[in-house]
mmCIF file as Biopython writes it, N, C-alpha, C and O atoms, coordinates in Angstrom:
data_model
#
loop_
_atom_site.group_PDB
_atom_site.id
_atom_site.type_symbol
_atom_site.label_atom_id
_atom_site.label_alt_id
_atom_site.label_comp_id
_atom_site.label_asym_id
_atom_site.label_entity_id
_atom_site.label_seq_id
_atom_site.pdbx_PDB_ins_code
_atom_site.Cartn_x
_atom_site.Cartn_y
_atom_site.Cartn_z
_atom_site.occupancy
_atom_site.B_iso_or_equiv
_atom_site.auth_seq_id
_atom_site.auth_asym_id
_atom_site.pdbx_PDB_model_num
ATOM 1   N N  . UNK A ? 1  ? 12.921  -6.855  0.986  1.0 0.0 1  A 1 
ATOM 2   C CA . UNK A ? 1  ? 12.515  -6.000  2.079  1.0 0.0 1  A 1 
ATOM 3   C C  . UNK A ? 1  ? 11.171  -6.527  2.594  1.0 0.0 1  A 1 
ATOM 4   O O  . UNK A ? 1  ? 10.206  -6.671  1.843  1.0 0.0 1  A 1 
ATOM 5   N N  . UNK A ? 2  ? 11.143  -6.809  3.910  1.0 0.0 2  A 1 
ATOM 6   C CA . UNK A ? 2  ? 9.935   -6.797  4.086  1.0 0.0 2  A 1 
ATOM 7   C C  . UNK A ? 2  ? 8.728   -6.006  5.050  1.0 0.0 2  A 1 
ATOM 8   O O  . UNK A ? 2  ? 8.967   -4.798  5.039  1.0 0.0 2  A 1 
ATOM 9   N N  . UNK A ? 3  ? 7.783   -6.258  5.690  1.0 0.0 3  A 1 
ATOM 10  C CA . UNK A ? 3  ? 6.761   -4.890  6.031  1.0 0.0 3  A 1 
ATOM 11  C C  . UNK A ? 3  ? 7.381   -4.197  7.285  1.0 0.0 3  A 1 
ATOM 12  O O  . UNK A ? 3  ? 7.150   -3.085  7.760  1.0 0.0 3  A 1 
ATOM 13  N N  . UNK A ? 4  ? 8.214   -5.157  7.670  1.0 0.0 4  A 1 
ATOM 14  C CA . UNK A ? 4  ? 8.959   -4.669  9.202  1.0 0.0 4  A 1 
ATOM 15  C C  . UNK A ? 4  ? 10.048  -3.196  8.839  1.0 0.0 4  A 1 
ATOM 16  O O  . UNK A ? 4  ? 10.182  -2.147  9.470  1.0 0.0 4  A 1 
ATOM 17  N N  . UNK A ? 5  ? 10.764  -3.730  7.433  1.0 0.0 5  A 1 
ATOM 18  C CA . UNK A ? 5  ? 11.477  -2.678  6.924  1.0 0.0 5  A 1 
ATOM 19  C C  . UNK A ? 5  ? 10.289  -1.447  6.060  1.0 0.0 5  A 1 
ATOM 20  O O  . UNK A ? 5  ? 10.470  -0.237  6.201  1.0 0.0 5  A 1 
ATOM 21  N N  . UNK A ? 6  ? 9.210   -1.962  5.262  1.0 0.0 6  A 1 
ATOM 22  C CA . UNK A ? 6  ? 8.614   -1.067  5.350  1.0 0.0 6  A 1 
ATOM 23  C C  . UNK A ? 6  ? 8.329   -0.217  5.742  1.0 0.0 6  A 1 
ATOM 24  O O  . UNK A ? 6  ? 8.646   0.859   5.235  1.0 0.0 6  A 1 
ATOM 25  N N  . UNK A ? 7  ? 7.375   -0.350  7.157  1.0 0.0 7  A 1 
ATOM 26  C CA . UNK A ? 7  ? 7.166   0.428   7.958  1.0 0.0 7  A 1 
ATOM 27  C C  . UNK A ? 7  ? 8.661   1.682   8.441  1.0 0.0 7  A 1 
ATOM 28  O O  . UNK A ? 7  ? 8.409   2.872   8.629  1.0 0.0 7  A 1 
ATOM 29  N N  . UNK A ? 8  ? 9.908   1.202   8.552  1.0 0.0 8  A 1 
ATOM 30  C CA . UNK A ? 8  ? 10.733  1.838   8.444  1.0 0.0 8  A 1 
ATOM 31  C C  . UNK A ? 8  ? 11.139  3.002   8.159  1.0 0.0 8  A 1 
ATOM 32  O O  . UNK A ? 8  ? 11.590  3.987   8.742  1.0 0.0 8  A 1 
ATOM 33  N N  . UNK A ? 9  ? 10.713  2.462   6.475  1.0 0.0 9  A 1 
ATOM 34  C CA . UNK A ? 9  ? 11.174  3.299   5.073  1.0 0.0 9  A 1 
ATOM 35  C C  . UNK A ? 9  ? 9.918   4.056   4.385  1.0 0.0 9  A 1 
ATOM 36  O O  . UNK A ? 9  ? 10.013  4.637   3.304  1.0 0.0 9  A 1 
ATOM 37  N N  . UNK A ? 10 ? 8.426   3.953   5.346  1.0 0.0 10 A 1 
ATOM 38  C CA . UNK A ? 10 ? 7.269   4.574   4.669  1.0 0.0 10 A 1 
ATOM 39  C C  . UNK A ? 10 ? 7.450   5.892   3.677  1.0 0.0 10 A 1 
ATOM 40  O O  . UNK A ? 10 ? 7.116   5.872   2.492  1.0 0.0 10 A 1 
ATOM 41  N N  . UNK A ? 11 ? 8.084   7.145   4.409  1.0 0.0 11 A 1 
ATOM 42  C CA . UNK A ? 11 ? 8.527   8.227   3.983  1.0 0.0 11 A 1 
ATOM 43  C C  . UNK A ? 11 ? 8.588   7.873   2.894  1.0 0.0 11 A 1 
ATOM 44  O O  . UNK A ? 11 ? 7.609   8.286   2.273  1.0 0.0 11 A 1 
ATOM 45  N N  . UNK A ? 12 ? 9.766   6.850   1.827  1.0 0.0 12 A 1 
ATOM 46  C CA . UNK A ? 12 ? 10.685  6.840   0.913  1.0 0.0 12 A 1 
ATOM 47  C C  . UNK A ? 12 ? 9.405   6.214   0.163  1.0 0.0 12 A 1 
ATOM 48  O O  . UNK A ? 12 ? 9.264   6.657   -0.977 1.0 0.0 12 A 1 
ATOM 49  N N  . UNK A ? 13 ? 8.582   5.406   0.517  1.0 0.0 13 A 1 
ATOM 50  C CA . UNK A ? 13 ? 8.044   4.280   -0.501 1.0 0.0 13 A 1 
ATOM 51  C C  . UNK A ? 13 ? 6.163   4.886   -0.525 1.0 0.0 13 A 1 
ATOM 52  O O  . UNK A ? 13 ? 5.175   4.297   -0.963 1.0 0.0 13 A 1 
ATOM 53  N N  . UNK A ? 14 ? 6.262   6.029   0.028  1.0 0.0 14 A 1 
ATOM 54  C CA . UNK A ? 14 ? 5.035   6.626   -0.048 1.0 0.0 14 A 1 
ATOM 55  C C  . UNK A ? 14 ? 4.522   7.107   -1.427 1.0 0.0 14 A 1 
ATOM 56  O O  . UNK A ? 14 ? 3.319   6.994   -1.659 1.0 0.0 14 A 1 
ATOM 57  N N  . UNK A ? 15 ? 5.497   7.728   -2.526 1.0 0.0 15 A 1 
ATOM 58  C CA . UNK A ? 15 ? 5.448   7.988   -3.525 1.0 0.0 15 A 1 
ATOM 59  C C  . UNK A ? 15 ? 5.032   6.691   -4.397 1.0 0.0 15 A 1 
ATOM 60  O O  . UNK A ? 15 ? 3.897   6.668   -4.874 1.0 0.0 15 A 1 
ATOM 61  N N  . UNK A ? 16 ? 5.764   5.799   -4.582 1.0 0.0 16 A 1 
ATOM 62  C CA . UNK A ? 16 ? 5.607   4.853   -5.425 1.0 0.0 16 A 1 
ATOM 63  C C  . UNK A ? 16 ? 4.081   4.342   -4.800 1.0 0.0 16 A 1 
ATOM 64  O O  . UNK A ? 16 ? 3.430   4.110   -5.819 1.0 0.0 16 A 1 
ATOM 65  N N  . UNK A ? 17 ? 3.555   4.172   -4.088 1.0 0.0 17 A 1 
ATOM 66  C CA . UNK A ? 17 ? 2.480   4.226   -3.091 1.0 0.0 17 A 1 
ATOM 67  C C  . UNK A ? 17 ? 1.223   4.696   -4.136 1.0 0.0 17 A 1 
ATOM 68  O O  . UNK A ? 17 ? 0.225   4.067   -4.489 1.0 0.0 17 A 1 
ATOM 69  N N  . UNK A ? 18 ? 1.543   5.640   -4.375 1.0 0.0 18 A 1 
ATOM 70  C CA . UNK A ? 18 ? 0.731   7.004   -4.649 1.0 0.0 18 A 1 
ATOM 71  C C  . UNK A ? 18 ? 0.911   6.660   -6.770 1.0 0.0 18 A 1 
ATOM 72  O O  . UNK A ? 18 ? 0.100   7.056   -7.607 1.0 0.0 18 A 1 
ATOM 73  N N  . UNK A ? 19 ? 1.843   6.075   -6.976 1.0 0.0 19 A 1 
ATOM 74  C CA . UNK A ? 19 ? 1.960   6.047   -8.280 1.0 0.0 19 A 1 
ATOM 75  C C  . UNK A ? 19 ? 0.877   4.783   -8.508 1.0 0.0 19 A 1 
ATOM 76  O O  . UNK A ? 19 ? 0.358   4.794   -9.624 1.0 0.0 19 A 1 
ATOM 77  N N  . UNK A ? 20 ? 0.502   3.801   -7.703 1.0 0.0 20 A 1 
ATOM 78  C CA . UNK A ? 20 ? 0.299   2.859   -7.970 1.0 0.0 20 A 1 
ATOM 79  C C  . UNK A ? 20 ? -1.558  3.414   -7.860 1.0 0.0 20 A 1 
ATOM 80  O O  . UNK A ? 20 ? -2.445  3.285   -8.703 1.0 0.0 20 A 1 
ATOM 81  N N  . UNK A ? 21 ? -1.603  3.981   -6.601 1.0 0.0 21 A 1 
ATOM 82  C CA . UNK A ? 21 ? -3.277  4.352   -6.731 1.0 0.0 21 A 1 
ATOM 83  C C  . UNK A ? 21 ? -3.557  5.776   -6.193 1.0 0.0 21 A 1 
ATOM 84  O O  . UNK A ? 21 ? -4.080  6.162   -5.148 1.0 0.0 21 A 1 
ATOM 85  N N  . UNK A ? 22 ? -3.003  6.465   -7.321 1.0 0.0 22 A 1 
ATOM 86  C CA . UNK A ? 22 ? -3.622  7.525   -7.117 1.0 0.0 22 A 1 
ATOM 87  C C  . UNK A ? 22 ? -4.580  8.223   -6.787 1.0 0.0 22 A 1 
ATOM 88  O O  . UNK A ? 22 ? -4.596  9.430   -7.027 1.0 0.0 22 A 1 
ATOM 89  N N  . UNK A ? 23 ? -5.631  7.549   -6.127 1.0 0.0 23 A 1 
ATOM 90  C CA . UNK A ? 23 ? -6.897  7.759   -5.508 1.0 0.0 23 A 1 
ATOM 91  C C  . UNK A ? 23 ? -6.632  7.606   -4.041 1.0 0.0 23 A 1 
ATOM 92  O O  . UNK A ? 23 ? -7.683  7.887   -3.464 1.0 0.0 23 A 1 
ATOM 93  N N  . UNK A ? 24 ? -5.629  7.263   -3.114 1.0 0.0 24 A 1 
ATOM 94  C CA . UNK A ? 24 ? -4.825  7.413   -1.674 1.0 0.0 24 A 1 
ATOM 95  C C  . UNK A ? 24 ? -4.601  8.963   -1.517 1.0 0.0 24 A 1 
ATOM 96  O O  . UNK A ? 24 ? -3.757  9.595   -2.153 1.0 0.0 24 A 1 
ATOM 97  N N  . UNK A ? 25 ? -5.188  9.323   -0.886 1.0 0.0 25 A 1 
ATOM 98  C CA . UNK A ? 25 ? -4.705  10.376  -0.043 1.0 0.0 25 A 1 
ATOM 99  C C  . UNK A ? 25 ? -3.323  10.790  0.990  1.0 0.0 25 A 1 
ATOM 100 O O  . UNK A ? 25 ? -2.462  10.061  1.482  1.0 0.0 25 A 1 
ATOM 101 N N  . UNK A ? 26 ? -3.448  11.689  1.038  1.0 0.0 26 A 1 
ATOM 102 C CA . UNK A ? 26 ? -2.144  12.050  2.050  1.0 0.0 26 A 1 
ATOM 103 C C  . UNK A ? 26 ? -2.477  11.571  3.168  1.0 0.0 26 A 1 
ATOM 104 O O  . UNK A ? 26 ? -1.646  10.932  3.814  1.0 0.0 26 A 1 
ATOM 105 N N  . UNK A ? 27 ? -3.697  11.763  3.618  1.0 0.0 27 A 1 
ATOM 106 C CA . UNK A ? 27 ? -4.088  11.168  4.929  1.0 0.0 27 A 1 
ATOM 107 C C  . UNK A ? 27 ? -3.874  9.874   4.940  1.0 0.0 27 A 1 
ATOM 108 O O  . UNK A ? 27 ? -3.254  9.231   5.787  1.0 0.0 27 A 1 
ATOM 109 N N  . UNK A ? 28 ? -4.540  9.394   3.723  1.0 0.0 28 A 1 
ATOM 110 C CA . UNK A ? 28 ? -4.714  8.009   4.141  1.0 0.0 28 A 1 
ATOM 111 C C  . UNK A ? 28 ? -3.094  7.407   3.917  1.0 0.0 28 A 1 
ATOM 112 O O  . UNK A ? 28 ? -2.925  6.459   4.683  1.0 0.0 28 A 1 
ATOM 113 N N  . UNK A ? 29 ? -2.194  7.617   3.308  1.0 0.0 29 A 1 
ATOM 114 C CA . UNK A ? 29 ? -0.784  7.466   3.425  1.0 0.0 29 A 1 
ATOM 115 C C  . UNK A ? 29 ? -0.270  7.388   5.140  1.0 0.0 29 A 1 
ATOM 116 O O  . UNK A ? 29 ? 0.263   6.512   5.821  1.0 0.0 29 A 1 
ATOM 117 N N  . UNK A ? 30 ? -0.798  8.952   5.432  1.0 0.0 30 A 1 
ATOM 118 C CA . UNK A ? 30 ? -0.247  8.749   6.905  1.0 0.0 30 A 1 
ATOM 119 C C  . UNK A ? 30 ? -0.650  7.850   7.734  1.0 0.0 30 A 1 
ATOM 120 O O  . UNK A ? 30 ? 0.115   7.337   8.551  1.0 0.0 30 A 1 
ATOM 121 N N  . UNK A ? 31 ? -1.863  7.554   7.634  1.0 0.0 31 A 1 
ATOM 122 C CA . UNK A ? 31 ? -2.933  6.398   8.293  1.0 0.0 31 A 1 
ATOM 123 C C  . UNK A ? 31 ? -2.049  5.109   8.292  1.0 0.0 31 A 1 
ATOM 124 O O  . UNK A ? 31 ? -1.748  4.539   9.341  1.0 0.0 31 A 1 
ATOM 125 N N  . UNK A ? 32 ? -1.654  4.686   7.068  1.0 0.0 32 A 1 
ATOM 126 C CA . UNK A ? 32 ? -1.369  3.099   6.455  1.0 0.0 32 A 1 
ATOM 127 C C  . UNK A ? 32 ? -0.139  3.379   7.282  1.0 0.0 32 A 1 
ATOM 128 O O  . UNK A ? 32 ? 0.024   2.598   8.219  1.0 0.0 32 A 1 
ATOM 129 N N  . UNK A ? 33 ? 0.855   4.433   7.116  1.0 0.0 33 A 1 
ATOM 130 C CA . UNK A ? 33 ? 2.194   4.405   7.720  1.0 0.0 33 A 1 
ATOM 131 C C  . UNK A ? 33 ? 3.120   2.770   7.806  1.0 0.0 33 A 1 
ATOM 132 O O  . UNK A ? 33 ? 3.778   2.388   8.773  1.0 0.0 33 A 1 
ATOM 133 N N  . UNK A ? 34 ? 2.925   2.063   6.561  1.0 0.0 34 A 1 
ATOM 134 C CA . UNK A ? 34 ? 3.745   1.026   6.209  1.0 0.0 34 A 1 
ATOM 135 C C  . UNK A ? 34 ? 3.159   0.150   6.567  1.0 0.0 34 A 1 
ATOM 136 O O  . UNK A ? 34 ? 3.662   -0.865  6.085  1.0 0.0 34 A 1 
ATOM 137 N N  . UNK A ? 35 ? 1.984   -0.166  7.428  1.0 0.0 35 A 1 
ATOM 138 C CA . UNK A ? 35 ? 1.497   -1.199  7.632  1.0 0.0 35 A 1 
ATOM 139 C C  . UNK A ? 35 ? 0.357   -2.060  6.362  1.0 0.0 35 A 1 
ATOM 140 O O  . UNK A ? 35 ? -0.613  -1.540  5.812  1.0 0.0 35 A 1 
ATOM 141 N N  . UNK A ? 36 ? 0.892   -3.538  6.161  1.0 0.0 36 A 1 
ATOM 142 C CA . UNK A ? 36 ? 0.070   -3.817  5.000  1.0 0.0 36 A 1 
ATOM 143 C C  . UNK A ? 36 ? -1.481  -3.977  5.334  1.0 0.0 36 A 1 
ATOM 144 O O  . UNK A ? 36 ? -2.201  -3.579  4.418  1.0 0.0 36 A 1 
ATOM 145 N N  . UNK A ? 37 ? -2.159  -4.484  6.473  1.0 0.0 37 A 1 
ATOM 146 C CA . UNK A ? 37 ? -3.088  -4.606  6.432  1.0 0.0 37 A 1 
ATOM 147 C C  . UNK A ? 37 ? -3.800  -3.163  6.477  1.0 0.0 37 A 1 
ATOM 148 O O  . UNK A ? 37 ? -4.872  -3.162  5.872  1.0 0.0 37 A 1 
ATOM 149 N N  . UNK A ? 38 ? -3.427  -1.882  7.084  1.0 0.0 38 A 1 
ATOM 150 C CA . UNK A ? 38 ? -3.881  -0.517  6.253  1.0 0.0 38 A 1 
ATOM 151 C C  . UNK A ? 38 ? -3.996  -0.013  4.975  1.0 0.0 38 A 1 
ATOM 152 O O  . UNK A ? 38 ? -4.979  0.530   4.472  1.0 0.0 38 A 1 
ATOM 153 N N  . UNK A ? 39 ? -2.937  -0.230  4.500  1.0 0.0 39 A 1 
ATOM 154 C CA . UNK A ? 39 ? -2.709  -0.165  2.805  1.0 0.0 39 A 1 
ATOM 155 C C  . UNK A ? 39 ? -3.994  -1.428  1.854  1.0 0.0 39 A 1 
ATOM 156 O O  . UNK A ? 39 ? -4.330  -1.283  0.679  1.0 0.0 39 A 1 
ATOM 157 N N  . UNK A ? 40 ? -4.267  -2.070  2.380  1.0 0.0 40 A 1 
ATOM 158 C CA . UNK A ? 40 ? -4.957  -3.279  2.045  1.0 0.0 40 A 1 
ATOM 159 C C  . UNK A ? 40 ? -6.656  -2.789  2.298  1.0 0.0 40 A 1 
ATOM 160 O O  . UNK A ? 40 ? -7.570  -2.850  1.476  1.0 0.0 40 A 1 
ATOM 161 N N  . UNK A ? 41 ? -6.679  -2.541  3.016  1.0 0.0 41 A 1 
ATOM 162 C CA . UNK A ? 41 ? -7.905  -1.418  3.832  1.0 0.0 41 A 1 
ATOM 163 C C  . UNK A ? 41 ? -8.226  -0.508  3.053  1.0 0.0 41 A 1 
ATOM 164 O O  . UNK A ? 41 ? -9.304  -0.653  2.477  1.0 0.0 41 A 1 
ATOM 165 N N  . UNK A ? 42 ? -7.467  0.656   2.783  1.0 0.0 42 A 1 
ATOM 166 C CA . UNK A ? 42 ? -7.639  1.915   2.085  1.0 0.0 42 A 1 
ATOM 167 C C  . UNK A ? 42 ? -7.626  1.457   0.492  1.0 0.0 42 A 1 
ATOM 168 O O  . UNK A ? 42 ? -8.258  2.139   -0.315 1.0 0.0 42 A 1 
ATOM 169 N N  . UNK A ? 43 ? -6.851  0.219   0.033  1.0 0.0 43 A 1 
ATOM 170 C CA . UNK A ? 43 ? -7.118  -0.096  -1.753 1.0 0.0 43 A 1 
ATOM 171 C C  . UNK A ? 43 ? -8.238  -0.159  -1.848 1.0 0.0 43 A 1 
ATOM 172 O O  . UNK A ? 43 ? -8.879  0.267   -2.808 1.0 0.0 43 A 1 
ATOM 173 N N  . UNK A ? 44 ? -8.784  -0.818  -0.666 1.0 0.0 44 A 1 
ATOM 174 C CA . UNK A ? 44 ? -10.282 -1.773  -0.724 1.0 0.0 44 A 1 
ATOM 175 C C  . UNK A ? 44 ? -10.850 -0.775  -0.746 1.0 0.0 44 A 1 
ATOM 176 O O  . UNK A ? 44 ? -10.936 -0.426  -1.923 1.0 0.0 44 A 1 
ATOM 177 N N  . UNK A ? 45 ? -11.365 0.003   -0.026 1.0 0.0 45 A 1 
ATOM 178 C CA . UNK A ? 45 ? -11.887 1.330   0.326  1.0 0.0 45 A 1 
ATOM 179 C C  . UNK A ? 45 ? -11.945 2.387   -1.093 1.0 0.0 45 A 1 
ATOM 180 O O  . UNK A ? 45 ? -12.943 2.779   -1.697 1.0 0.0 45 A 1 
ATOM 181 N N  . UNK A ? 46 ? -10.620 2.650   -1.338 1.0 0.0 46 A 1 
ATOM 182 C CA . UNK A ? 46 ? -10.940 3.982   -2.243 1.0 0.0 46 A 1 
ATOM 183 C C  . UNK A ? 46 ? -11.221 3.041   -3.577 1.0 0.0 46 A 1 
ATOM 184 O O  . UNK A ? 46 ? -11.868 3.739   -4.357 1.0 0.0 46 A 1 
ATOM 185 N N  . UNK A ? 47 ? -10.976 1.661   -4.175 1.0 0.0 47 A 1 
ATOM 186 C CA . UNK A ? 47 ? -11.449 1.523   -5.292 1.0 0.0 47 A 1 
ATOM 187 C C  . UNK A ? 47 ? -12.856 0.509   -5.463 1.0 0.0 47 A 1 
ATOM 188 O O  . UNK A ? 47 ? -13.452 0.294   -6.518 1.0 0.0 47 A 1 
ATOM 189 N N  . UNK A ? 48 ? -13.219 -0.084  -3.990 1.0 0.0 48 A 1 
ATOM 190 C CA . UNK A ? 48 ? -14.133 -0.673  -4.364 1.0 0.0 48 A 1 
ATOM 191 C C  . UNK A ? 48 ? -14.013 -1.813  -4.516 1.0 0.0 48 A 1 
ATOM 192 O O  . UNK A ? 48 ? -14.965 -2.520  -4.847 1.0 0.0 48 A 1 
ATOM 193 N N  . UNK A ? 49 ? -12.536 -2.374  -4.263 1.0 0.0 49 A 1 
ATOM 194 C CA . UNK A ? 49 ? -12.328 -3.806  -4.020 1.0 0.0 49 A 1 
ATOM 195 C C  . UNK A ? 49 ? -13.053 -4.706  -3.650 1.0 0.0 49 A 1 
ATOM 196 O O  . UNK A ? 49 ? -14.106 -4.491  -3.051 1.0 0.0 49 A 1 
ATOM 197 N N  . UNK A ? 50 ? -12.612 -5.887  -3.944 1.0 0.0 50 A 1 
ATOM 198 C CA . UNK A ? 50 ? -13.105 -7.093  -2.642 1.0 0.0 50 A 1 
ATOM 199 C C  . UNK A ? 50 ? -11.605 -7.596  -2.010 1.0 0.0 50 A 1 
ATOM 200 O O  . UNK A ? 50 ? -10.449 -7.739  -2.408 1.0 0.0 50 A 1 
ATOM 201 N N  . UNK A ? 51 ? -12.376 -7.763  -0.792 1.0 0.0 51 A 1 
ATOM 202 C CA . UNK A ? 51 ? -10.734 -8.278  -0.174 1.0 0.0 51 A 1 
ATOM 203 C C  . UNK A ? 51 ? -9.488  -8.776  -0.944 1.0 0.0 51 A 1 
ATOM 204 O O  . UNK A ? 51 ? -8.310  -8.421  -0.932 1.0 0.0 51 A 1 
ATOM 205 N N  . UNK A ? 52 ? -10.383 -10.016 -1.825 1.0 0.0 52 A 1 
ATOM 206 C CA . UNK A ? 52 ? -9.163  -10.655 -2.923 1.0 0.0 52 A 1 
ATOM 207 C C  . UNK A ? 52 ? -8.848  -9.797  -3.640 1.0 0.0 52 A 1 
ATOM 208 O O  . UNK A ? 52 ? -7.623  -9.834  -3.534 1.0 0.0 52 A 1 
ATOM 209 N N  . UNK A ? 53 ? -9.103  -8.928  -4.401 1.0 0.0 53 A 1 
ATOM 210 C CA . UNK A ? 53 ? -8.886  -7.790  -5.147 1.0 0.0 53 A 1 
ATOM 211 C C  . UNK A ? 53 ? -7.813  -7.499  -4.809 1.0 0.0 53 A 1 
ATOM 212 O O  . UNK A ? 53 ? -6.752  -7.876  -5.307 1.0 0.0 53 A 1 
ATOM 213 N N  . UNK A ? 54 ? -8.025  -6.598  -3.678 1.0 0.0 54 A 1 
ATOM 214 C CA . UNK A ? 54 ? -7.246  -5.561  -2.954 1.0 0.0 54 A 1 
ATOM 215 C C  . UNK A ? 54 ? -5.928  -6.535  -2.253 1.0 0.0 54 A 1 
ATOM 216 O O  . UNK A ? 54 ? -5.079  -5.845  -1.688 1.0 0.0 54 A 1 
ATOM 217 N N  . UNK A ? 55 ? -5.728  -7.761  -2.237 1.0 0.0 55 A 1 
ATOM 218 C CA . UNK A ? 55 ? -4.586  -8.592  -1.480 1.0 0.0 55 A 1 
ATOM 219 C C  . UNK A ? 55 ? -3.876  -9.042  -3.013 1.0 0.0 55 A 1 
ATOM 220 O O  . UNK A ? 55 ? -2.763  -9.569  -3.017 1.0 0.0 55 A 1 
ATOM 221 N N  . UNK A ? 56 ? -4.522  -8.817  -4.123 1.0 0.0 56 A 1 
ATOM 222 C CA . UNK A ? 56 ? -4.026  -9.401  -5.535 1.0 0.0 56 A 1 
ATOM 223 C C  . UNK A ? 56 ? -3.341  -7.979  -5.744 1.0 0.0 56 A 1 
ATOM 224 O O  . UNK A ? 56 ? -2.114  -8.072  -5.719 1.0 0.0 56 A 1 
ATOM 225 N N  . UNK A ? 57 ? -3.738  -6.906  -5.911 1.0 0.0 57 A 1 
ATOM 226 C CA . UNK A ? 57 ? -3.328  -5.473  -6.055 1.0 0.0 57 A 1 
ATOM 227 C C  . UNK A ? 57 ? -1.830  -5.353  -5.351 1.0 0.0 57 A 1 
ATOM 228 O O  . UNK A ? 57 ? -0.755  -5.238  -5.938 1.0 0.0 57 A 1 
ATOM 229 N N  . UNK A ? 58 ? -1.986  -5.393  -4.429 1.0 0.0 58 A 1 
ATOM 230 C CA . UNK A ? 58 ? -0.915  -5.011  -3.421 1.0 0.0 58 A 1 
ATOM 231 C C  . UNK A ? 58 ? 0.309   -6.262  -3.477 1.0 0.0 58 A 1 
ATOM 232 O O  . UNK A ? 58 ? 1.363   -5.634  -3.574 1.0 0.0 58 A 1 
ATOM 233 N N  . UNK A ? 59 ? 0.573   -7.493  -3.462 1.0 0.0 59 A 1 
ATOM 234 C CA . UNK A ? 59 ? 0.786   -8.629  -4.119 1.0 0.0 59 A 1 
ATOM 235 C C  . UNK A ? 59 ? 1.697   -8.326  -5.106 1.0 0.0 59 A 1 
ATOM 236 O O  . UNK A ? 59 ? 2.867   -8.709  -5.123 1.0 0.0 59 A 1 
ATOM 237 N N  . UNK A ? 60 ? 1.006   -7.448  -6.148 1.0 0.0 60 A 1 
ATOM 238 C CA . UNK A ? 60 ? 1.417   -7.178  -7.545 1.0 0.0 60 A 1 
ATOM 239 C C  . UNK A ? 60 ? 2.864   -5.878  -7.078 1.0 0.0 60 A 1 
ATOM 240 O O  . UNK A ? 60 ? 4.074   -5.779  -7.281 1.0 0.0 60 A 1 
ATOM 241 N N  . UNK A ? 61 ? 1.660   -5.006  -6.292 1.0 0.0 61 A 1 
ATOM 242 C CA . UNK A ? 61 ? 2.558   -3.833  -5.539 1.0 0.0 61 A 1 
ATOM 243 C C  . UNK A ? 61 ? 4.033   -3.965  -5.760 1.0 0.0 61 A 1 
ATOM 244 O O  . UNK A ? 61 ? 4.817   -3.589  -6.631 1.0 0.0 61 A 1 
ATOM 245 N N  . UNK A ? 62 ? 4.173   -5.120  -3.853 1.0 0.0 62 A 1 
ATOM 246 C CA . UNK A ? 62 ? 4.962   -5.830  -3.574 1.0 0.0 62 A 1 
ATOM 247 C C  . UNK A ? 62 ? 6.175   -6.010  -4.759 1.0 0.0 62 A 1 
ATOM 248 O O  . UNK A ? 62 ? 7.280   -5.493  -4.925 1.0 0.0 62 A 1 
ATOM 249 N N  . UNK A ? 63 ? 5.240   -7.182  -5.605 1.0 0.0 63 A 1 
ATOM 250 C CA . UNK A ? 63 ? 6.432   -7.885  -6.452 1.0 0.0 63 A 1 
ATOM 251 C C  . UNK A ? 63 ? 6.983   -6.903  -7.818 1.0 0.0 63 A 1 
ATOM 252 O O  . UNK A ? 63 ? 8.020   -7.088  -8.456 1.0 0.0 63 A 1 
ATOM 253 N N  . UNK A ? 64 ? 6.080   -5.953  -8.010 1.0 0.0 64 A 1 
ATOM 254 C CA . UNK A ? 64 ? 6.912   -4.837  -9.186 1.0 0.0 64 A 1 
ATOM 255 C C  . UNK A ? 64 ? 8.471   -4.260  -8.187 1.0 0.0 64 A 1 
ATOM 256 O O  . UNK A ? 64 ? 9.616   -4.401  -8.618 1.0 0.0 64 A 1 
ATOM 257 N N  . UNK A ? 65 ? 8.169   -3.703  -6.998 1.0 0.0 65 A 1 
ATOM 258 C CA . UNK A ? 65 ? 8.976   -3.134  -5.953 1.0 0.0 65 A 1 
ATOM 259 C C  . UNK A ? 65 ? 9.699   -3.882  -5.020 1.0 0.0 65 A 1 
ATOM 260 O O  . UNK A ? 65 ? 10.073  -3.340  -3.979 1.0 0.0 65 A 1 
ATOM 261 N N  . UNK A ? 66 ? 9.983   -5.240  -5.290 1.0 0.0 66 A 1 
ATOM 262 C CA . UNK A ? 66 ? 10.885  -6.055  -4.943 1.0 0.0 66 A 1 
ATOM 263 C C  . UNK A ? 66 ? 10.365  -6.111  -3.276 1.0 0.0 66 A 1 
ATOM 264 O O  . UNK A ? 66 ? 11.280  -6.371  -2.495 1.0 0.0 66 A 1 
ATOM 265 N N  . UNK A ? 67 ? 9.579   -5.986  -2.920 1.0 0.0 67 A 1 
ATOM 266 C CA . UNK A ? 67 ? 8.731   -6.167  -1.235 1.0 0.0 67 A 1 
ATOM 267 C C  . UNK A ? 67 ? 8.200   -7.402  -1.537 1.0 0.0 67 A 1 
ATOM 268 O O  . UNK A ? 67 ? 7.934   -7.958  -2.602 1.0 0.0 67 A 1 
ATOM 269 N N  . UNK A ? 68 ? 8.065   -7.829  0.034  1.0 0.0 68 A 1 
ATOM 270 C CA . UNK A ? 68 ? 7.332   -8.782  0.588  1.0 0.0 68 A 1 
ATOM 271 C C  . UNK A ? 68 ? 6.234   -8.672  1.601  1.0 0.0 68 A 1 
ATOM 272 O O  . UNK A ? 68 ? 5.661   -9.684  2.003  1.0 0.0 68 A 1 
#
């Protein structure tokens, strides 16, 4: 799957979302609305990332959840 289908399927993949950093908000869920460079934004943001961080995080995301 990739972010095009993401964005799609946000609804469905919001949870697992939320399992991964539970420090995301509802807002900020609605904000990202499937887009990676939002989701990438808000990791960075609520944990304090550095860019690489937060693109290694999500990366990981991705490849546990079979995304691209």
């Amino acid at each position: 799957m990739n972010w095009e289908q993401i964005s799609g399927q946000w609804q469905q993949l919001q949870g697992k979302a939320r399992e991964q950093w539970g420090k995301l908000t509802d807002d900020d869920l609605h904000v990202i609305a499937g887009k990676r460079d939002q989701l990438l934004g808000k990791v960075k943001e609520r944990y304090g990332y550095t860019k690489e961080q937060a693109e290694e995080a999500v990366r990981e995301w991705e490849s546990k959840h079979g995304l691209k």
